[in-house]
Each structure stands twice: as structure tokens, then as C-alpha cells.
N, C-alpha and C positions, 0 to 999 in steps of 0.2 A: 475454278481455280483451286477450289481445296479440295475438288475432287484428284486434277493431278499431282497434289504435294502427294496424298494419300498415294497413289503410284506411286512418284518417287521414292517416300522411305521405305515399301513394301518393296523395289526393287532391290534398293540399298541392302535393305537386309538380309536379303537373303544372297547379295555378294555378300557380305561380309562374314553368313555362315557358312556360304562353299570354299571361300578363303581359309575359314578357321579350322572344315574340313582338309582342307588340300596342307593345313601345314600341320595338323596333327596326327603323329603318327601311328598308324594301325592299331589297334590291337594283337599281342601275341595268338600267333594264330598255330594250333597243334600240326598244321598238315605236314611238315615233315615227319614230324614223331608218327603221324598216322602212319605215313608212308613203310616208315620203318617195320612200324607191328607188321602191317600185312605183308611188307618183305619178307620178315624174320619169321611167319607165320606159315608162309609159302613154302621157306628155303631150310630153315630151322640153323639158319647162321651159316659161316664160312669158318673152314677145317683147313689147316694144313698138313702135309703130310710128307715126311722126307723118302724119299725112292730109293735102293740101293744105289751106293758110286761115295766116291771118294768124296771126300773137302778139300778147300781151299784153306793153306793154314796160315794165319801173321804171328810168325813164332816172335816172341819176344826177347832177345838176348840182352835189353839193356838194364844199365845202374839199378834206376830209378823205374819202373815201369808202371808210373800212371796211363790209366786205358781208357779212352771212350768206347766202353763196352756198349752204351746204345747203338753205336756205329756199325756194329758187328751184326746184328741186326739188320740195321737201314740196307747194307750191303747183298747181305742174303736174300732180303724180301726184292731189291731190285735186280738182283742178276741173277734169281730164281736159282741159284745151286747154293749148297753147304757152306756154310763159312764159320770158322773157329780160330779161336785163341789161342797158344800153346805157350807157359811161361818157360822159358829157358835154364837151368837153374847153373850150367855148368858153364862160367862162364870162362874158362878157359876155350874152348871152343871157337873156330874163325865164322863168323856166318856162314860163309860157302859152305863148312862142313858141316854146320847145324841144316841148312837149306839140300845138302844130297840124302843126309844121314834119315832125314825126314819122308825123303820124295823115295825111301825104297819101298817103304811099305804103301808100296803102288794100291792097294784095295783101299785104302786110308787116305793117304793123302796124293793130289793130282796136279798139286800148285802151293808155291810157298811165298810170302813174304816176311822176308827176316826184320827186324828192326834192334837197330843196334847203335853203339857210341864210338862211333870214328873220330876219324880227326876232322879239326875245322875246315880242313882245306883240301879233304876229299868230295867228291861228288854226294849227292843227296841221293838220288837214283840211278841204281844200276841194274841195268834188266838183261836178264840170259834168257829172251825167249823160247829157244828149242828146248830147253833145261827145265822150263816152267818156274826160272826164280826170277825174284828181282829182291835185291836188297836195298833195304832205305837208312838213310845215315842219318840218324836226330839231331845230331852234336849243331849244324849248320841250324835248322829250325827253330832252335832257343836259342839263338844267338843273338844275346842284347837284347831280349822281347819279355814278355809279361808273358805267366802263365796260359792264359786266356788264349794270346796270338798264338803261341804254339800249340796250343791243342787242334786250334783250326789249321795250323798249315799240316800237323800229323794228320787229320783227318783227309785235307786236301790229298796228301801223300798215299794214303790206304787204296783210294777210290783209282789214283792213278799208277799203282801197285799192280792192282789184280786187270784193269785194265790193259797193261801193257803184256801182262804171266798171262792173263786167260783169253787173249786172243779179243780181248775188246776194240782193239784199234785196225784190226783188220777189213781189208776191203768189201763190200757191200757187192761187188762185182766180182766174178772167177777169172776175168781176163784181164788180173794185175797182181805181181807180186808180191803183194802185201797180203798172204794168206794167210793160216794160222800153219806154221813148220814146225812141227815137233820132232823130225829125225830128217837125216839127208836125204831117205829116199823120197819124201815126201814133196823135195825140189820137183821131181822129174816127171809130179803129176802133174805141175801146173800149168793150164791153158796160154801162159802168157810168161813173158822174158823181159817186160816191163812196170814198169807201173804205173796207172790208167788216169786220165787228169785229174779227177781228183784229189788226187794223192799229191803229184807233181803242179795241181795248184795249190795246196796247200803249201810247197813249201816254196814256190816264187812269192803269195804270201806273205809269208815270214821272212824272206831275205833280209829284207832290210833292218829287223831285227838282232837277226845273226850277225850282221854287219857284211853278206856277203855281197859281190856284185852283184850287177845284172846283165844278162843275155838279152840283145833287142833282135829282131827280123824286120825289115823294111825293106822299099823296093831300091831300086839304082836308081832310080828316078828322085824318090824322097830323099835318100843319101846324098845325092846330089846336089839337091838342095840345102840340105845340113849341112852341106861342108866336108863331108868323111869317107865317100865314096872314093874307091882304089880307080887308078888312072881303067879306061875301057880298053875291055880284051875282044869285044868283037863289033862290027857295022853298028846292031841295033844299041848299044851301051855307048860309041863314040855318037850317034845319032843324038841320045839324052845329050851326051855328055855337052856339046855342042851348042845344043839349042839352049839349059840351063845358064851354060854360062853366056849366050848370048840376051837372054833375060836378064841375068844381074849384070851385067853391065849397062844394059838400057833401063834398068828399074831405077837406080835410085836417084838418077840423073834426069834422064828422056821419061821417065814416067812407064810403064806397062801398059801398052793397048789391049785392051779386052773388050773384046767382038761383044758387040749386043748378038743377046737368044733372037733368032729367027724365029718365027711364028708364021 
């Protein structure tokens, strides 16, 4: 008997130190750092380097022109091309003319987004793809918000700026419309006169957002059913038309016979 107590608390214990094990957490352990040396040992670190070609510019026409200058960055390092700042200082100037005035000196600049103080009750974004502008109207943005919320929706705005100027929302596919056009003749290379589902399910999509209708396809048969089917223009359409209405008249009364599956 006091042989197996003696098991017992030897068993005991040693749950109780794999337990104590299993909930205390590791020791800090170097291996990523290790990893690192011998990365940075191998590679001797990462370089960037800008290529000749133009920038992307977000010239700035407004009042007040607080910048999320880290943004300008984040921007560049993700869509791998130039991107810079330009403060405005003449502000008689329309955006439009600040955004052509810019885009001559074609070796320099190859996309612009203006930012400026419209009125409240013009659009936020306007985009001249073939032109490579889009202008973004701040005035909406701080309206009624804390500093804070409008720095985020500017930044939001930036990202969908150069997106919409440098050909970011274009299709993934050459047999749809949605390519990048920067001059007319540029129409009459395109493989396609449409634009490819994608696209066009993106925007059935959002209908209902838009607040637009909807387009349905069904057959004369399902129509028929619904209720909304046009009287039948030939044999096989008066054939449905026929047999349907002979179903709802014996459906909700006589009930619908429905054959047992053979086997």
C-alpha cells in the first residue's frame, strides 16, 4: 500500500511540473535576430534606387495644407513608382490649370493629383483618366469631423487618387474595356468593345447601392410562373403557357399530382 501512495505522488508530480512547463512561457529565444545577422551577413541589407521616368505628383492648392507626409512614402514603396508633394503657392490658380500646367513637363511629371478647397457641395473626386488628373475636393472631408477623421478619409482619397490617374483600376484581362487610355488612338487597340464580367459584376454588385434597378433573365416557363410572362408568340411558349395555367388552377384547390421517381 505505501508502496503505491509512493507512485501516486511521484506520478502527481511530475503532472504538476509538465503543467507548470506547458503554462510558462518560453524563454526569449535570439532566433529571429540570428536569422537576421546571417540575412544581413549574406545580402549586406536592401537598397532602393529610383530609375529614370517621371513622378506621380499630389500638388497641393489648399488653405491650410496639413500633409500625411508618411503617406507619400507608404504610396511609393507600394506602387513601386515616384511619388511627391508639390505645395501650390499661387493660389489664384483653378486646379485644372495647376494639374495641365504640371503635366507639361512630361520628363517630370506623368500623373497628377490636385488637392484643393471647393465648395461643399461639389464632388470629392474627379478623375480625367486620358489626362492623367484627378482632382480631390477636401472642403466635403472635414465636414463636421475631428481632425483625426479627416486625415484618414485624405489618406483614403490619395490611395484612390493615383489609383484611379495611374491606371490602377484597370482590367486584369486585355478582352475588356477597362484598359489604361491615355489618348484616342489608344481606343482602337483594344481586343474588346466590352467590358468582361468582372467589371460588369462589379457593378450589378453595387446596384443596389446606386439605388439603380435590376435586369433579371429567366425562362417563359419561370415567368410563367411569376406571373409576368407576355401572352405566347409561338406553339412551344402557348404549350407552357397552357400547361402552367392549368397547374395553378388545380394547385391550390385539387392539390398538384406529382408522379413518384421510377426506379
Amino acid at each position: 500500500m505505501k508502496k503505491l501512495l509512493v507512485i501516486v505522488h511521484l506520478v502527481s508530480s511530475f503532472l504538476i511540473m509538465a503543467n507548470d512547463a506547458a503554462l510558462t512561457p518560453p524563454p526569449d529565444r535570439p532566433i529571429s535576430l540570428n536569422k537576421s545577422k546571417v540575412l544581413l551577413k549574406r545580402t549586406g541589407g536592401f537598397l532602393t534606387r529610383r530609375l529614370p521616368g517621371a513622378s506621380f505628383v499630389f500638388a497641393d492648392l489648399r488653405i491650410v495644407p496639413s500633409f500625411p507626409e508618411d503617406e507619400i512614402k507608404a504610396i511609393q514603396e507600394s506602387c513601386q513608382i515616384p511619388v511627391e508633394r508639390q505645395v501650390i503657392k499661387d493660389r489664384n490658380k483653378s486646379p485644372i490649370q495647376v494639374a495641365t500646367e504640371l503635366l507639361q513637363n512630361t520628363q517630370e511629371v506623368g500623373g497628377v493629383a490636385v488637392l484643393f478647397n471647393g465648395a461643399a457641395n461639389q464632388p470629392v473626386l474627379t478623375v480625367f483618366p486620358e489626362n492623367r488628373i484627378t482632382l480631390i475636393n477636401v472642403t466635403p472631408l472635414a465636414d463636421k469631423v475631428s481632425q483625426q477623421v479627416y486625415q484618414d478619409r485624405l489618406i483614403k482619397e490619395m490611395w484612390r487618387a493615383i489609383s484611379y490617374t495611374a491606371g490602377g483600376t484597370s482590367s486584369s484581362t486585355p478582352y475588356c474595356v477597362m484598359q489604361t487610355i491615355l489618348q484616342p488612338s489608344d481606343l482602337d487597340t483594344l481586343k474588346c468593345s466590352m467590358a468582361n464580367p468582372d467589371v460588369t459584376g462589379q457593378i450589378s454588385n453595387n446596384a443596389k447601392r446606386f439605388g439603380f434597378g435590376t435586369i433579371i433573365t429567366s425562362t417563359y416557363r419561370s415567368a410563367c410562373k411569376e406571373g409576368w410572362a407576355p401572352a405566347p408568340t409561338n406553339e412551344y411558349q402557348r404549350a407552357i403557357w397552357e400547361r402552367v395555367k392549368s397547374d395553378k388552377e388545380r394547385g391550390p384547390t385539387n392539390g398538384i399530382k406529382i408522379e413518384p421517381v421510377r426506379r
